[in-house]
N, C-alpha and C positions, 0 to 999 in steps of 0.2 A: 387498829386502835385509833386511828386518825380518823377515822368518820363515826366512830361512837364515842371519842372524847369531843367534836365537834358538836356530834349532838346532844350530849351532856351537858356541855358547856352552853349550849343555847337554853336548854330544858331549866336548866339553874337561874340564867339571865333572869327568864319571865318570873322564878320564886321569889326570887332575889329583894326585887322592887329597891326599897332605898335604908334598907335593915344591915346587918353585920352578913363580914362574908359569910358563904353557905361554902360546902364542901363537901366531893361525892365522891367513892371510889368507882372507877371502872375496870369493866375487862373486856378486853378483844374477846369477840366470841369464835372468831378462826383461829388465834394464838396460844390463847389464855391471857396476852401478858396483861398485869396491871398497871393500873395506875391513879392519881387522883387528881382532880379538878377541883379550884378551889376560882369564887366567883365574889368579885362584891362590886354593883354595879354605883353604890356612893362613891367609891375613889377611881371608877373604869378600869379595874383592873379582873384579868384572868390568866392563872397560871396554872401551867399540866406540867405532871412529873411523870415520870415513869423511870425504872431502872435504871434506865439508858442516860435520861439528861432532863432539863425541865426547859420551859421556855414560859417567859409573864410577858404579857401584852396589854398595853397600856393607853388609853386613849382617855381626852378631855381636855377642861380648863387646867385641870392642877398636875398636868403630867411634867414631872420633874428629868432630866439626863439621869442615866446609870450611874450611881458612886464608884462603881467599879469600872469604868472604862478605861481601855488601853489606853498605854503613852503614847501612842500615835494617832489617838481619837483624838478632835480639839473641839468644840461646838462655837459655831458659830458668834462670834456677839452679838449680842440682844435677839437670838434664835428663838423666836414664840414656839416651842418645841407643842405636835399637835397628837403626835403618834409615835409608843418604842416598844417596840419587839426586840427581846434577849435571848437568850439560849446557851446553854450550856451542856457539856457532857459531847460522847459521842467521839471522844479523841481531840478534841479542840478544849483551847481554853475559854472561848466561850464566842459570841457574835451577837450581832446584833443590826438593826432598822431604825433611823432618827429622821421622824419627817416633822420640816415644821415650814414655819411663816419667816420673812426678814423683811425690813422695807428696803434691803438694797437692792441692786439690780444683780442679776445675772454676771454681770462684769467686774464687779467688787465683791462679792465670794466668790468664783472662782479664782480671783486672785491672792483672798487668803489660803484658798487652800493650796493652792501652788507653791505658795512661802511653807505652808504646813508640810509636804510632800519632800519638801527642799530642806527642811529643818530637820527633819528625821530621817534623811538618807534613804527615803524609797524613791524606787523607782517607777515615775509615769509610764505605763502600758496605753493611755488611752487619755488626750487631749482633745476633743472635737466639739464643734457647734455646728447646732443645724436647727434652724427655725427658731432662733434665740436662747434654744436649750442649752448647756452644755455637761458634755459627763469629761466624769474623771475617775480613771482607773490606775490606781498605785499600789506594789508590792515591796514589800522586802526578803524577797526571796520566796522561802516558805514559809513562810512564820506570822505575813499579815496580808493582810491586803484593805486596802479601801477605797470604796467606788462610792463616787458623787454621781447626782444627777440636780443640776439646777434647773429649773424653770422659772419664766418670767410669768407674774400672776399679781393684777391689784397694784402697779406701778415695782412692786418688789418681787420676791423670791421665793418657789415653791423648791425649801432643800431638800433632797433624799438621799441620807447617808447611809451606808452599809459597810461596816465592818467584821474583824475575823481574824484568829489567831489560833497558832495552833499552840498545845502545851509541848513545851521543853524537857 
């Protein structure tokens, strides 16, 4: 299903142009299973459903944070948020991808998220820097996890968040 919702979703992109979304149903032709693609390239957004779970991908100027993210997701201040991938379904309560811009450096977000990691009682699996990068991996058991990855880019911060929870 994943490489003929892939290329659905691109076939839709080029109809697309800058009109309301379009939306297709698909079906694996080795499965059967369905699904549908819905595409609107005015607001950059594409989301696929299928039985199982959905996932919207999101990119552009006007890409907003999820309403719904965990309480142990925090976004960045002043995060020029660039790119967010969700998902849901699957046994999880849901996940997700937050890349964006900051003008801080590498060393002042990772130090909020350290206080963030420290304020909700997970626990750091992975603290490291290397070439100015630095990642951060934190869990609470089974139930979340959140991995950073900072980079330095343009005097500031290229963030890449990744979060994950499982349902209760």
């Amino acid at each position: 299903m994943r490489f003929s919702s892939v290329v659905l979703a691109i076939s839709l992109l080029a109809l697309v142009g800058c009109g309301q979304p379009k939306s297709a149903a698909t079906r694996d032709p080795t499965t059967g299973e369905e699904g549908k693609v819905t595409i609107s390239a005015k607001d950059g957004v594409a989301r696929f459903e299928t039985a199982d779970g959905a996932a919207r991908f999101e990119s552009g100027a006007n890409v907003k944070a999820p309403q719904d993210l965990p309480p142990f997701v925090e976004i960045y201040p002043g995060l020029r948020l660039e790119n967010v991938i969700t998902g849901e379904g699957g046994g999880s309560a849901g996940g997700g991808v937050l890349v964006g811009f900051s003008g801080d450096p590498p060393d002042t977000v990772a130090a909020f998220y350290r206080e963030v990691i420290k304020k909700r009682a997970m626990r750091t699996v992975l603290d490291r820097a290397a070439n100015g990068t630095i990642v951060l991996n934190a869990t609470s058991g089974d139930a979340a996890t959140l991995n950073l990855t900072i980079t330095p880019k343009d005097g500031g911060s290229t963030i890449g968040l990744t979060y994950g929870a499982v349902e209760k």
